[in-house]
C-alpha positions in Angstrom: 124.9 99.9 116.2 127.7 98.9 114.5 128.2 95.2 113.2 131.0 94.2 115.2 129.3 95.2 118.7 126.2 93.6 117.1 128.3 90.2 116.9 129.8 90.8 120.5 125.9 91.2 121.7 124.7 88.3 119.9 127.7 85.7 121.0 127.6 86.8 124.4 123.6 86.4 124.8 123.7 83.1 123.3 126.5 81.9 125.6 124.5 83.1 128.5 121.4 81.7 127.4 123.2 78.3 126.7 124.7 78.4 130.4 121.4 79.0 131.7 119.8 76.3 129.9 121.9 73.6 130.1 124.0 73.9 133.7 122.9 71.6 136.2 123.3 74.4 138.8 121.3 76.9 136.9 118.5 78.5 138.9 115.9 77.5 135.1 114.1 74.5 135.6 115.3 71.9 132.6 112.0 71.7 130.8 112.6 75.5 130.2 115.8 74.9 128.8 114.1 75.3 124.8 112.1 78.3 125.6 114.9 79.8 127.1 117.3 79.3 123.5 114.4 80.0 121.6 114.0 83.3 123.2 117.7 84.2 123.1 117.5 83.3 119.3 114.4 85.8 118.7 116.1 88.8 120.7 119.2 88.2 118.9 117.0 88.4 115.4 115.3 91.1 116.8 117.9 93.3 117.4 119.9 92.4 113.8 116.7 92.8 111.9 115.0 96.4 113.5 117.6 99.2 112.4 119.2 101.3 115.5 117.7 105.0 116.4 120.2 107.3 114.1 120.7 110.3 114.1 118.0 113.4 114.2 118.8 114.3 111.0 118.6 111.1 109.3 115.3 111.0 110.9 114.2 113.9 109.2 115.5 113.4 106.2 114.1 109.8 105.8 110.4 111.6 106.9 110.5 113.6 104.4 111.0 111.1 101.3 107.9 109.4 103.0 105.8 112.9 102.5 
């Protein structure tokens, strides 16, 4: 995935999570309200830290410097 859609993913989840933890009207209880940024923080890692799928050759080519 490239970097910049990687930001655009990232900003938006955190300004969703942050809605949903901290609006009055939000349908989270408020002693959720940590779990719920903590979680948005780990998927965000998540997703920046494991590498996309690529392509089938790529695949193939990085099995075989494993052999």
């Amino acid at each position: 995935m490239p970097n910049d859609v990687k930001a655009a993913v990232s900003a938006l989840a955190l300004i969703v999570a942050a809605v949903l933890a901290y609006w009055s009207g939000s349908p989270i209880r408020p002693e959720f309200s940590t779990y719920v940024m903590v979680t948005a923080v780990f998927m965000i890692g998540a997703m920046l830290d494991f590498p996309g799928g690529g392509s089938k050759e790529k695949r193939q080519e990085l099995m075989a410097r494993r052999r």
